[in-house]
C-alpha positions as CSV (number, residue, x, y, z in Angstrom):
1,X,40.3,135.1,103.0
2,X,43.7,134.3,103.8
3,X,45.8,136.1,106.3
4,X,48.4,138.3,105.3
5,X,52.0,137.8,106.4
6,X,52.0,140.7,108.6
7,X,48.7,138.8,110.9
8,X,51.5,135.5,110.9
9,X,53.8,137.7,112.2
10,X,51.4,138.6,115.1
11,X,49.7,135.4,115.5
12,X,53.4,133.7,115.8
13,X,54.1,136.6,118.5
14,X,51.0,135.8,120.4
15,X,52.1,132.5,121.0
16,X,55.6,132.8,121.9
17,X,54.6,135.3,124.4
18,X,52.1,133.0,126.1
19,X,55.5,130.5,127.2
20,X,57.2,127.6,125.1
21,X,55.3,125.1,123.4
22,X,54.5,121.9,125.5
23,X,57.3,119.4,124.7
24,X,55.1,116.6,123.7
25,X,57.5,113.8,123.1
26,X,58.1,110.4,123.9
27,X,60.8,108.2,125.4
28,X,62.9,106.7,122.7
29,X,64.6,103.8,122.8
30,X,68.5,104.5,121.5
31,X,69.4,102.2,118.6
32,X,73.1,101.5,120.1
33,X,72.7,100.6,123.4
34,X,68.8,99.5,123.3
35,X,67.8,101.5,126.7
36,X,64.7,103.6,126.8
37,X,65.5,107.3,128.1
38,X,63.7,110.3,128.7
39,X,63.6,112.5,125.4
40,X,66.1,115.4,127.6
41,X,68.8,112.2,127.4
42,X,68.9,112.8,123.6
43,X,70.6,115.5,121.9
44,X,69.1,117.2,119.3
45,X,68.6,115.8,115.7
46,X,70.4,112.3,117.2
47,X,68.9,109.1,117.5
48,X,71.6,108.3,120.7
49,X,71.4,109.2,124.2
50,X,74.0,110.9,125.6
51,X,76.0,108.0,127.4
52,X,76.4,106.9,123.3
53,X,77.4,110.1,122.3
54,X,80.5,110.3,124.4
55,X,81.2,106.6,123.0
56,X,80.9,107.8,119.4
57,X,83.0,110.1,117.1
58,X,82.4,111.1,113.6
59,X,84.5,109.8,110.8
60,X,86.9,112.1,109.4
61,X,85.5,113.6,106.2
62,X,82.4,111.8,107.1
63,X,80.5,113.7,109.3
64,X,77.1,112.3,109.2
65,X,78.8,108.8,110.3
66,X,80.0,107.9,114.0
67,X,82.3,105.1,114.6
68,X,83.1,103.7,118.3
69,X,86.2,102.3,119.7
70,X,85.3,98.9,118.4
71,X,85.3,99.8,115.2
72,X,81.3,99.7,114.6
73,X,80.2,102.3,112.1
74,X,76.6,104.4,112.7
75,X,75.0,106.7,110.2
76,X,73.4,110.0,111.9
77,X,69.8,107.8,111.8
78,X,70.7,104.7,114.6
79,X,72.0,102.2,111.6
80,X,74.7,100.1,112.0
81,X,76.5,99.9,109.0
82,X,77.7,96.3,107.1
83,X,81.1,95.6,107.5
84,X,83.3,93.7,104.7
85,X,86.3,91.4,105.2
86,X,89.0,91.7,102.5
87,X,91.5,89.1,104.0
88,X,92.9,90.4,107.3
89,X,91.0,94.0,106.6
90,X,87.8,95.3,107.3
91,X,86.3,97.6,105.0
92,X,82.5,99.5,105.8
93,X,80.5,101.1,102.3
94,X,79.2,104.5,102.9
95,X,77.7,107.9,100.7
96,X,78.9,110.7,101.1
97,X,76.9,113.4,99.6
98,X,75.3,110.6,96.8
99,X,78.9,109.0,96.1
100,X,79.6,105.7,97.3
101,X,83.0,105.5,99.6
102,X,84.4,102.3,100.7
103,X,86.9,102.9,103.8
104,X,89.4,101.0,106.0
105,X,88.1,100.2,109.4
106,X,91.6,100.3,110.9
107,X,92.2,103.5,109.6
108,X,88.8,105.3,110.5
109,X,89.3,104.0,114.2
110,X,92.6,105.2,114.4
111,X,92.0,109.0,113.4
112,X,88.9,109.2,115.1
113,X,90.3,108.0,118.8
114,X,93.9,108.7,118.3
115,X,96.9,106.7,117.9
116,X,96.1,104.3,121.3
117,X,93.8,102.6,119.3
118,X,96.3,101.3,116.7
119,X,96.5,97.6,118.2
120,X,93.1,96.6,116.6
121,X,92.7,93.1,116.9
122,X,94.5,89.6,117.1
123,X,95.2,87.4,114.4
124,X,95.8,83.5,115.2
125,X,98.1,81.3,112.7
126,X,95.2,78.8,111.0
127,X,98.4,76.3,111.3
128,X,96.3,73.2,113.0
129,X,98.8,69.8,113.4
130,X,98.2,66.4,112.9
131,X,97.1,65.4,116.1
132,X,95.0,68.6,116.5
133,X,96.8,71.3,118.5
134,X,97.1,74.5,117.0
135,X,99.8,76.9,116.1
136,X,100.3,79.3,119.6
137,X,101.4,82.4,117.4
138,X,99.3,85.2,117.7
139,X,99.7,89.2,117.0
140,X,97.6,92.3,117.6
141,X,97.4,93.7,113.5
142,X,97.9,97.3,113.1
143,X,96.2,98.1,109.9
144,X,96.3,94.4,109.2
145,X,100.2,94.2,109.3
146,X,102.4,92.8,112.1
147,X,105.6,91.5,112.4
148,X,104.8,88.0,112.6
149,X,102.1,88.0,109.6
150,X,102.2,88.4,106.2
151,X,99.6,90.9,104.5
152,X,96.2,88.9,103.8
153,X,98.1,85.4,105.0
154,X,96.1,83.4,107.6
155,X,99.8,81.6,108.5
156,X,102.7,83.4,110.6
157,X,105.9,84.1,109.1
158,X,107.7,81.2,111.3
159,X,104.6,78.3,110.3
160,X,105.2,79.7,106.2
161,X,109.3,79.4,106.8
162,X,109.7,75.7,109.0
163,X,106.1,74.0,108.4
164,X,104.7,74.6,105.2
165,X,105.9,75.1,101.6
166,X,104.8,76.9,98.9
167,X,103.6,75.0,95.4
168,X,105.4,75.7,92.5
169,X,102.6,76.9,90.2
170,X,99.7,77.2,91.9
171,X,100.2,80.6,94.2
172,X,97.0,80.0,96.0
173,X,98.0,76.9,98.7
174,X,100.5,75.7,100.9
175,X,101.9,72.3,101.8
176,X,103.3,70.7,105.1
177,X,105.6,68.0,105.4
178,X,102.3,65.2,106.0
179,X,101.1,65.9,102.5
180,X,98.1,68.4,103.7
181,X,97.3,71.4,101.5
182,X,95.9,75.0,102.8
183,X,94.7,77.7,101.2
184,X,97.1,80.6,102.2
185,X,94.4,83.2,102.1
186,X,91.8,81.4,104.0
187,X,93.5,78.8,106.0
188,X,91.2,75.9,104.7
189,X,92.6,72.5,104.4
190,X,92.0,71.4,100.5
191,X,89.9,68.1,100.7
192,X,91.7,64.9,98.5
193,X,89.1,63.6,96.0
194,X,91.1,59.9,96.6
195,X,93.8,58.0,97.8
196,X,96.2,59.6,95.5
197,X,94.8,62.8,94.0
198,X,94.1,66.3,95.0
199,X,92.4,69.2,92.5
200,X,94.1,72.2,92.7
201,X,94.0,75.5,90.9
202,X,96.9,77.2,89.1
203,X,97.7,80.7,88.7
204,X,95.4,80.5,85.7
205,X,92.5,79.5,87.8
206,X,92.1,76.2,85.9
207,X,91.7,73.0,87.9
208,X,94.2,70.6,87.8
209,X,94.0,67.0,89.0
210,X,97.7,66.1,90.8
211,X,99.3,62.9,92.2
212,X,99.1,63.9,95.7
213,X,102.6,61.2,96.6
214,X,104.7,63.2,93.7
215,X,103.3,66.5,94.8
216,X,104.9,66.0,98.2
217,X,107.8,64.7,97.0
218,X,108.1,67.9,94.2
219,X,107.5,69.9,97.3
220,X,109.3,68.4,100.1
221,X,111.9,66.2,98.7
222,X,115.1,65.7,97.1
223,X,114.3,65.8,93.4
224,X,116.5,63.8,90.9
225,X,116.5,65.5,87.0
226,X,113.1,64.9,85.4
227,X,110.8,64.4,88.1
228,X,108.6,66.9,88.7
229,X,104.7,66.7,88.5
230,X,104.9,68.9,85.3
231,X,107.1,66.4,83.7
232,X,104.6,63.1,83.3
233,X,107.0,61.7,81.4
234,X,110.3,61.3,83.5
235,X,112.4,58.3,84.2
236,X,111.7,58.6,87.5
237,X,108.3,57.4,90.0
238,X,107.0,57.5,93.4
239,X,107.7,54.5,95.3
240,X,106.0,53.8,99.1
241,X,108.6,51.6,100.8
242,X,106.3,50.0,103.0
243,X,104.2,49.3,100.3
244,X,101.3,51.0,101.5
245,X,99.8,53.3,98.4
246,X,97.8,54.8,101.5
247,X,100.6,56.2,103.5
248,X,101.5,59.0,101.9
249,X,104.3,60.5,104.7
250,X,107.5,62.1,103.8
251,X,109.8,59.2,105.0
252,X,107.5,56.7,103.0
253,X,108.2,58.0,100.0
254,X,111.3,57.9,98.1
255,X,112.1,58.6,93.5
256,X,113.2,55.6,92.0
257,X,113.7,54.4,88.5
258,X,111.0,53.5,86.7
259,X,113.0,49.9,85.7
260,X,113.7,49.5,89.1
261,X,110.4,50.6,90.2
262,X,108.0,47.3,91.0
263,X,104.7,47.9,91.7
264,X,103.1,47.2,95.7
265,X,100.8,44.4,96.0
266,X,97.5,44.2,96.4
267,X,96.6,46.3,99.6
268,X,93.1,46.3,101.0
269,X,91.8,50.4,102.4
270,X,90.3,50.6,105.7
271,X,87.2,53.5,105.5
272,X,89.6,56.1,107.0
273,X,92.4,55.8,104.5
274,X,90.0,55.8,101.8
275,X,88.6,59.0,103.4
276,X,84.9,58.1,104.2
């Protein structure tokens, strides 16, 4: 025979009157800062001790997730959650009551800790010269912006203004005066497949193979009528004036006629001009 509900009611009496329940459990080990604590450390329905707690704040119409001043997103269970790069910004995925959100990182740190928190991290130009030193141009991004660099650009304004060019027709690189090509979105240097050609895409996303001497010379140089790379079929050619196909630099390279235009001789590659 079961008992009724008035005997539950009495039972559950008896017991609270006979003291609280034993608090049987355990240490746990806190999933941000990986030190085991008593369970009186943790607050109630949270899997961080309290020394976390006061490091973490919820997200602003996003209450089950924390985020610290770091910009390292928890969900109310001790998981970290992924973060995704789109260019400069930093986007985290998270549901919100069984609909996926995708949020700025930037932004959620800002309106959780205030607006001290707006200088979020340093950007470095990817601008890397010849003989291996690097562009010293650095800003703290706010929200991915700053004065110095352009939104989702890996170059400053100054390296995009006096060092590199952009190529007509293909939006997605960049070209310095020593005939090397960088994505503007990545700051990768584009690989040559040879001596004298370079695959790029255009805005269409179609590969093209180019002559890397009349690229830099479409890009960087004084160009006569009719000599563009787009135009195969103009009067005028690259000529090296040292006569070295292999030495692609600016002052090497000059238009001429395509009468007047003789070819080099013969010239014999050493393994690094040939790239190996």
């Amino acid at each position: 025979m079961q008992p009724t509900t008035r005997e539950k009611v009495r039972e559950r009496a008896k017991r609270n009157a006979s003291g609280p329940r034993p608090n049987i459990a355990q240490s746990i080990t806190c999933p941000r800062c990986e030190q085991t604590k008593p369970p009186g450390s943790y607050v109630l329905k949270s899997h961080y001790c309290c020394t976390c707690r006061s490091e973490l704040r919820p997200l602003l119409r996003y209450p089950s997730y924390q985020i610290d001043r770091d910009g390292n997103v928890w969900n109310k269970y001790g998981r970290r959650m992924a973060i995704q790069r789109r260019g400069v910004y930093k986007t985290v995925r998270i549901c919100h009551n069984g609909t996926p959100h995708e949020i700025s990182v930037p932004k959620a740190v800002r309106e959780a800790w205030g607006p001290e928190r707006n200088d979020y991290r340093v950007q470095h130009c990817h601008y890397v010269f010849p003989d291996g030193r690097s562009c010293e141009n650095a800003h703290t991004l706010s929200d991915g912006q700053s004065p110095l660099f352009r939104p989702e650009h890996k170059f400053c304004r100054y390296c995009e203004d006096t060092r590199l060019r952009p190529i007509r027709g293909f939006p997605l690189y960049m070209m310095d005066k020593h005939g090397r090509v960088f994505n503007r979105y990545t700051g990768r240097r584009i690989k040559q497949q040879n001596t004298s050609g370079i695959v790029l895409r255009d805005a269409d996303k179609s590969p093209r193979c180019l002559s890397l001497p009349r690229l830099i010379l479409c890009v960087w140089g004084d160009n006569p009528p009719g000599t563009g790379w787009d135009d195969p079929a103009g009067s005028y050619v690259v000529h090296h004036k040292d006569g070295n196909p292999y030495n692609n630099d600016l002052d090497n390279l000059e238009w001429r006629h395509f009468r007047a235009h003789t070819p080099p001789p013969p010239h014999v590659a050493t393994d690094e001009q040939e790239g190996r």
